[in-house]
MARGU-688320 format. One record per residue: residue in one letter; x, y, z of N, C-alpha, C, O in turn. Coordinates in steps of 0.001 Angstrom, whole numbers, plus 500000, padded with zeros to 6 digits. Layout:
AXYZXYZXYZXYZ;...
REM end
This chain:
X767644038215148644766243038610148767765380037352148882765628036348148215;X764326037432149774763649035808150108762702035740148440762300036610147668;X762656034449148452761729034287147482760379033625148280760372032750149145;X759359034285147737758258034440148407757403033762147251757567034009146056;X756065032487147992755376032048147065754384033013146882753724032772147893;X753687034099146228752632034995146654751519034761146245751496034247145126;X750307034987146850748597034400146532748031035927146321747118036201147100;X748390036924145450747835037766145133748579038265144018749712037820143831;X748001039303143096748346040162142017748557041798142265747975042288143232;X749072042337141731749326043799141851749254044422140711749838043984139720;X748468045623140685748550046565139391748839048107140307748196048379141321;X749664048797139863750024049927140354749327051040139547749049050813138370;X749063052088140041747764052802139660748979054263139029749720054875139798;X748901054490137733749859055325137115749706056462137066750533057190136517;X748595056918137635747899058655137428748781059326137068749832058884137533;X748990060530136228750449061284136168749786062022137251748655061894137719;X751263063256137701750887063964138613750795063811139914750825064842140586;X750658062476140621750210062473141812751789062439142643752855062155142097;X751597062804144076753184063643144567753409062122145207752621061272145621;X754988062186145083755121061107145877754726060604147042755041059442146788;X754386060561147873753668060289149237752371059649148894751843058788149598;X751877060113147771750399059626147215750575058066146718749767057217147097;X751419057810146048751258056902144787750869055526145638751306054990146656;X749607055187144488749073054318144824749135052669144055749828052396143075;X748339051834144696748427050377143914747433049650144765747034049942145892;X747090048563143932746026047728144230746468046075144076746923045451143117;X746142045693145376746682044562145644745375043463146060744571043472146992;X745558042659145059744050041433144434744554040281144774745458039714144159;X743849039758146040743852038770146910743031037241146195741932037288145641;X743703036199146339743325034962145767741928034788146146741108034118145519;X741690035531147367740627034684148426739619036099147704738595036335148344;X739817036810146717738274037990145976738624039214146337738316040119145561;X739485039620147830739325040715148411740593041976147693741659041589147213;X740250043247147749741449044228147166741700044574148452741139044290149510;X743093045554148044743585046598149126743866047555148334744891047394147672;X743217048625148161744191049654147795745502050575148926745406050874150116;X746393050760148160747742050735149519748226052079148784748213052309147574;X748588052779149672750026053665148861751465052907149458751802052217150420;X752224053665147917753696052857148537754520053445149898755523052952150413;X753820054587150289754004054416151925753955054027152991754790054114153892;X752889053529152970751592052672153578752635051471154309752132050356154445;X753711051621154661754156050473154979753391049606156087753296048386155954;X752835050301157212752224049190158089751067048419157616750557047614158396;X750470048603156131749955047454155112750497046888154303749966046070153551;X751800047255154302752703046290152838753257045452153863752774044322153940;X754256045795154744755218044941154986754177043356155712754657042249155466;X753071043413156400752536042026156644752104041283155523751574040202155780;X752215041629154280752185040523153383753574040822152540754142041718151916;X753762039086153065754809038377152721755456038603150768755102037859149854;X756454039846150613757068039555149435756226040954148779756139040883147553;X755685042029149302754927042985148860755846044520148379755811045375147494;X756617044185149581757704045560149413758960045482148792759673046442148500;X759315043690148506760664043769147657759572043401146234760370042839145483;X758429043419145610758217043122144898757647044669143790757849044929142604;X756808045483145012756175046963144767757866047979144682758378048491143686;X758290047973145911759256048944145884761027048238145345761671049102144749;X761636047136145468762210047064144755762258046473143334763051046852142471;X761465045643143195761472045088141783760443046303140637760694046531139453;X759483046805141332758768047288140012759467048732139982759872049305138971;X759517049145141149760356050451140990761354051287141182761631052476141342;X762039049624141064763769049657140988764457050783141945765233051668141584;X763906050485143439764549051229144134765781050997144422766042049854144797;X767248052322144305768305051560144567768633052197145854769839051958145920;X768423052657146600768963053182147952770063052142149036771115052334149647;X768920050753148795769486050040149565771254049121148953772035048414149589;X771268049503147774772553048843147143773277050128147446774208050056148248;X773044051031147035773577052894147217774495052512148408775667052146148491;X773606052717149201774063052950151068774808051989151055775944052457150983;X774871050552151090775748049846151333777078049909150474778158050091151035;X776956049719148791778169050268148143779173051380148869780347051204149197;X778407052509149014779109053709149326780043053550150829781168054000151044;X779074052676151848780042052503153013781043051750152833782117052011153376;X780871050632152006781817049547152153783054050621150962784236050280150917;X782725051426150407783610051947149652784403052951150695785605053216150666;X783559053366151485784852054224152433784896053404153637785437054114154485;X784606052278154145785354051219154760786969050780154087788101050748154568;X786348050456152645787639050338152264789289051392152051790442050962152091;X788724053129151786789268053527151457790037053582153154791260053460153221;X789317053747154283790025053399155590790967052706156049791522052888157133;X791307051525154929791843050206155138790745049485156610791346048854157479;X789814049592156684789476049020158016788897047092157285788981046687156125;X788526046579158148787596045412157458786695045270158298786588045168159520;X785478045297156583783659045523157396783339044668158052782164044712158416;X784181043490158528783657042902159946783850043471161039783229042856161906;X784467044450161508784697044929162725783956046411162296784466047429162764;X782963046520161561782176048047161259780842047076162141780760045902161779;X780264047347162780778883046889163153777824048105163510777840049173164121;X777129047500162947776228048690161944774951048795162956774691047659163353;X773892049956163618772716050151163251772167050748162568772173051975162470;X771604049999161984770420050231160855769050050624161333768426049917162124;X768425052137160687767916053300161888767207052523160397767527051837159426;X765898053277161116764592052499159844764552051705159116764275051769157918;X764882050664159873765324048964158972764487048231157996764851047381157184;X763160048765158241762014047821157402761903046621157630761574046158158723;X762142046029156710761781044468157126763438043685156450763444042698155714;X764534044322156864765913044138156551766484044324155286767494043706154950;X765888045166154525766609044811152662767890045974152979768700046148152069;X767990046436153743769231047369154067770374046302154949771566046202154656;X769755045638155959770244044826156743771299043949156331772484043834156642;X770147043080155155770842041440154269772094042546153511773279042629153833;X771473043198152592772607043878151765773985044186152538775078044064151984;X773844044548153713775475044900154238775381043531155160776544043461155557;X774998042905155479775560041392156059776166040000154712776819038966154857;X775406040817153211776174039953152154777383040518151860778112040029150997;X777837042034152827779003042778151986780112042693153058781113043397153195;X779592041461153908780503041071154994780897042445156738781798042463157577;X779502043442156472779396044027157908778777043248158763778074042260158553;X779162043884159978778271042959161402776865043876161445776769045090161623;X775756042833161212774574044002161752773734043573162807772698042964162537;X774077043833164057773475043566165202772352044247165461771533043659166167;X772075045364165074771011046442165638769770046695164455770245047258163469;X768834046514164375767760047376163366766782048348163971766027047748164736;X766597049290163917765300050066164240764581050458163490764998050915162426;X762690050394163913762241051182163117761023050987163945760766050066164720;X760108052356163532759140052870164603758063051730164690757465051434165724;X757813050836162874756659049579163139756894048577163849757994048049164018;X755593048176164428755827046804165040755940046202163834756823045346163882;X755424046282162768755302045544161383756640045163160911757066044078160516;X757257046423161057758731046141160370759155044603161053759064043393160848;X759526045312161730760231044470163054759598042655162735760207041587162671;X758204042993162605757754041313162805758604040528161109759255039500160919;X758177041576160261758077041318158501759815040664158873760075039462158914;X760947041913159137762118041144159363762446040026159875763521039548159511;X761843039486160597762025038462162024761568037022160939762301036055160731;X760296037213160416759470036360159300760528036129158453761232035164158750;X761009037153156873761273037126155888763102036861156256763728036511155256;X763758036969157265764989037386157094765782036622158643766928036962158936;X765296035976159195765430035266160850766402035167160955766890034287160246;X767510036052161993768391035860162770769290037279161927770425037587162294;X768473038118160639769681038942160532770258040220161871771457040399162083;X769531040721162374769443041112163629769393040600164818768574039777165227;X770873041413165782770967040616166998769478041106168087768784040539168931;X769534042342167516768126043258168380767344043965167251767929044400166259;X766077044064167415765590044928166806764805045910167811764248045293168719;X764655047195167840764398048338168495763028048863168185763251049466167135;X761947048991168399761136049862167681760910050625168574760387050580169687;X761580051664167660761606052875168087760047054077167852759699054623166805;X759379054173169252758257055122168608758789056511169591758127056694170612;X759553057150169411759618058031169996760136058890171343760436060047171637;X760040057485172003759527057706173662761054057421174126761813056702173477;X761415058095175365762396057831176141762998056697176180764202056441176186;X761768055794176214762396054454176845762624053611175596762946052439175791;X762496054068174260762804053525172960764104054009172776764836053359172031;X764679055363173486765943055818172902766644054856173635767540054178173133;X766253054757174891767048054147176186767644052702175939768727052323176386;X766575051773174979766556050854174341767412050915173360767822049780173117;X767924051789172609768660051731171811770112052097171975771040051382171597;X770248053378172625771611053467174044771934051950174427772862051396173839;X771125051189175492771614050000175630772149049165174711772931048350175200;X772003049103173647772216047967172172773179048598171896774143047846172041;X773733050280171334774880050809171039775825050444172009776981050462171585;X775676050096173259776505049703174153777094048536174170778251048149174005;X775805047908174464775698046038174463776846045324172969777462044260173034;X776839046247171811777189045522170621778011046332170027778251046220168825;X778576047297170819779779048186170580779566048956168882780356048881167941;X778474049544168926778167049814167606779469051088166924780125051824167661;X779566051064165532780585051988165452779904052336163722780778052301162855;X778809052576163339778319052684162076776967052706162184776436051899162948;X776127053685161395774604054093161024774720053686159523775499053706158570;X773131053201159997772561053392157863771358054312158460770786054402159546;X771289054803157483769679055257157873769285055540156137769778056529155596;X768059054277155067768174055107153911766808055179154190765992054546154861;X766826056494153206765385056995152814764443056916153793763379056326153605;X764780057558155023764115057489156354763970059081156823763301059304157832;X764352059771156378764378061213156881763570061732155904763455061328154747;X762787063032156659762411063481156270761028063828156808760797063312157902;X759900064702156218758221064343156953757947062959156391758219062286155397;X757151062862157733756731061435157647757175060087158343756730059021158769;X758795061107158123759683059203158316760009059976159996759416060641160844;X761725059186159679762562060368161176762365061574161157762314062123160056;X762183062419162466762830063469162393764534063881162977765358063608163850;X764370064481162124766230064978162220766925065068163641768120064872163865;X765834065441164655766294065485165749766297064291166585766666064528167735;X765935062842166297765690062011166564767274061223166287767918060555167096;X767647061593164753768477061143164138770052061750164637771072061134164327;X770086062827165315771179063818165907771104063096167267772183063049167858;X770080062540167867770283062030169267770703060221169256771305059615170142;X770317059826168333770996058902168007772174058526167534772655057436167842;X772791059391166719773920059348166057774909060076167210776083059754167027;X774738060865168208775093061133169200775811060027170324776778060014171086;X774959059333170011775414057510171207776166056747170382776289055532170536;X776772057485169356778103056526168811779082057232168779779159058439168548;X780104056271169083781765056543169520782195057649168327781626057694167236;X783270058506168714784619059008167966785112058422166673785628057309166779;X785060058903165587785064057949164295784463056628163878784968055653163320;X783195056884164324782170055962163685781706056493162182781706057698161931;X781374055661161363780888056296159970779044055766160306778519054855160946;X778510057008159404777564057424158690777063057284157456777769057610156502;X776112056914157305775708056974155580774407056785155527773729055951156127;X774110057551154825772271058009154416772147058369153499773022058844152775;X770699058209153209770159058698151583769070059624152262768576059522153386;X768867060426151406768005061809151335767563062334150212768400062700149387;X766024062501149907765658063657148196767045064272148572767674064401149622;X767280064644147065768078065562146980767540067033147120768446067859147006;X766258067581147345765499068661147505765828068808149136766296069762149758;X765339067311149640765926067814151344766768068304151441766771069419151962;X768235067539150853769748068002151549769667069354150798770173070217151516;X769086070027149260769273071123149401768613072036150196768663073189149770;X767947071846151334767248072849151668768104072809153195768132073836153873;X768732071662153630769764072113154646770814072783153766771753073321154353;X770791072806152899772145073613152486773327073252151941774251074046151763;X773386071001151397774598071140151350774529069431152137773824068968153034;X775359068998151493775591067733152154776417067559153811776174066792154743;X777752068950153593778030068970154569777389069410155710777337068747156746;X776751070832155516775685071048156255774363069986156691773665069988157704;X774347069359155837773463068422156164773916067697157257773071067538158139;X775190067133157478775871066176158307776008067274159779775620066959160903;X776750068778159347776838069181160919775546069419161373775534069757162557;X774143069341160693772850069138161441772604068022162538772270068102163720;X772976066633161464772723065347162317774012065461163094773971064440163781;X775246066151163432776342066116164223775595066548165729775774065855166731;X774947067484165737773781068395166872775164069001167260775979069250166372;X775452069250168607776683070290169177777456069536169096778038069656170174;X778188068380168287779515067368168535780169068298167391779475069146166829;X781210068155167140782183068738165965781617068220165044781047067130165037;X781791069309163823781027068353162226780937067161161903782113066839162076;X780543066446161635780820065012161014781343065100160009780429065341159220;X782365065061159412783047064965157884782653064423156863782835063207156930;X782075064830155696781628064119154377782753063370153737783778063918153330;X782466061873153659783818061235152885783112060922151537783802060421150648;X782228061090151383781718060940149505780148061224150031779531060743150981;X779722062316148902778513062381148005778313062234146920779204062438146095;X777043061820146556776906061881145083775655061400145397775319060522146192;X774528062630144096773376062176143723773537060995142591774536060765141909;X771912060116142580771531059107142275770313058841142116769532059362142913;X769774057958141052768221057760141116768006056951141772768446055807141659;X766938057550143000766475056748144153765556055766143504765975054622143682;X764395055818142780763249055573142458762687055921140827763098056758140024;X761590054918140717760955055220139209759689055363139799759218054526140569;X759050056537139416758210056954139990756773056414139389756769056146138188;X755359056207140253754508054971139593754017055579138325753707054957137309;X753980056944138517752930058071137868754061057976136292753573058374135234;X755310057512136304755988057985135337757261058995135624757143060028136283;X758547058526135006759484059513135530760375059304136705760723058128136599;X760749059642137419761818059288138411762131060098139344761737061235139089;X763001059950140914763216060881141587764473060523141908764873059360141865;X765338061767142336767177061762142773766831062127144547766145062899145217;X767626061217144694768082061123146126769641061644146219770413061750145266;X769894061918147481771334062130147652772385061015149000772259060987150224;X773188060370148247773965059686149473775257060429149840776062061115149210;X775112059952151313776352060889152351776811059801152924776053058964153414;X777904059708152925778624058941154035779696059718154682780641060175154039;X779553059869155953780585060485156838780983060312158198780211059653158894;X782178060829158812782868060038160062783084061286160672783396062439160372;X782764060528161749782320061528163098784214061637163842784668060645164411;X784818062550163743786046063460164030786397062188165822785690061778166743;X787763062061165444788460061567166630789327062440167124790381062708166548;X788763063246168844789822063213169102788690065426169018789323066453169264;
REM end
């Protein structure tokens, strides 16, 4: 994680009650000026330097990004494969804390996407050279097309996608057309509320969603986990999936 000199203070605003999407904080600039931000708010966190590993992983011990990577490299291993020849895109990359984590666990990560220009710059700044491409993806044809080319270009054979689904973030169908442009036994692994995956029904169900018409994708481990400490007080469970798309 970079260590960042920072010229501001943070107090996170504890209201009970307020829903996640809300939670807020106030960020007190050397130079007099505030921001009030929510911890969503990423296209105002990630341009200052050291805001989002400091708000979202250090104060509120988000673990998604250790999650996702543990869990792949755990069914990398149970594969016998070695995570240098897994090369990964990383679908809503942020500003790389998903990225560094599986390039310290010895995967190839050539690819990042994510819809901000912010992300994209914050990574490039805080993290230089962990990505061979970065994608920002807003939607449009020629963003998928962009990313088709890179699954090609860098022979991708592995997704992360954490804590990116859902309203707000990806939509699912975004995530089925992407996961679509990777080969015959490529692995998968994502984090999700655990309220989402129950409302597809099921982890596996969850996976033959993002499969779209390909044969199921196979669940090789779930297990809920605390994603987050929530600002208001209290905590929220996420669910991780990792699974491999059927050869053959």
């Amino acid at each position: 994680m970079p260590q960042t000199q920072t010229d501001y203070v943070i107090e996170l605003d504890p209201r009970p009650g307020v829903a996640q999407g809300e939670e807020r904080f106030v960020v007190r600039h050397d130079d007099g000026t505030e921001q009030q931000i929510r911890v969503k708010d990423y296209e105002l966190i990630y341009p200052i330097p050291g805001l989002y590993e400091e708000v979202v992983q250090r104060r509120l011990e988000c673990s998604s990004p250790q999650i996702i990577v543990e869990r792949l490299a755990d069914a990398v291993a149970a594969a016998d494969q070695d995570p240098a020849d897994v090369r990964v895109l990383d679908v809503g990359a942020g500003n790389g804390v998903i990225g560094e984590g599986l390039r310290d666990a010895g995967f190839r990560v050539p690819v990042g996407s994510d819809a901000l220009v912010e992300a994209r710059d914050a990574a490039e700044r805080d993290r230089p050279g962990l990505y061979a491409e970065y994608v920002i993806d807003d939607g449009t044809p020629d963003a998928f097309g962009a990313i088709e080319g890179a699954v090609r270009r860098h022979e991708l054979n592995a997704l992360t996608c954490a804590s990116a689904l859902g309203p707000g973030h990806i939509p699912i169908e975004r995530l089925v057309a992407v996961w679509g442009l990777l080969p015959a036994g490529s692995l998968i692994a994502l984090t999700a509320s655990t309220a989402l995956v129950a409302d597809w029904g099921g982890p596996q169900i969850a996976l033959n969603a993002v499969s779209g018409d390909d044969a199921p994708t196979e669940v090789v481990h779930h297990e809920q986990f605390r994603h987050r400490l929530l600002v208001g007080g209290g905590s929220v469970d996420y669910d991780v999936i990792v699974g491999r798309k059927p050869i053959g």
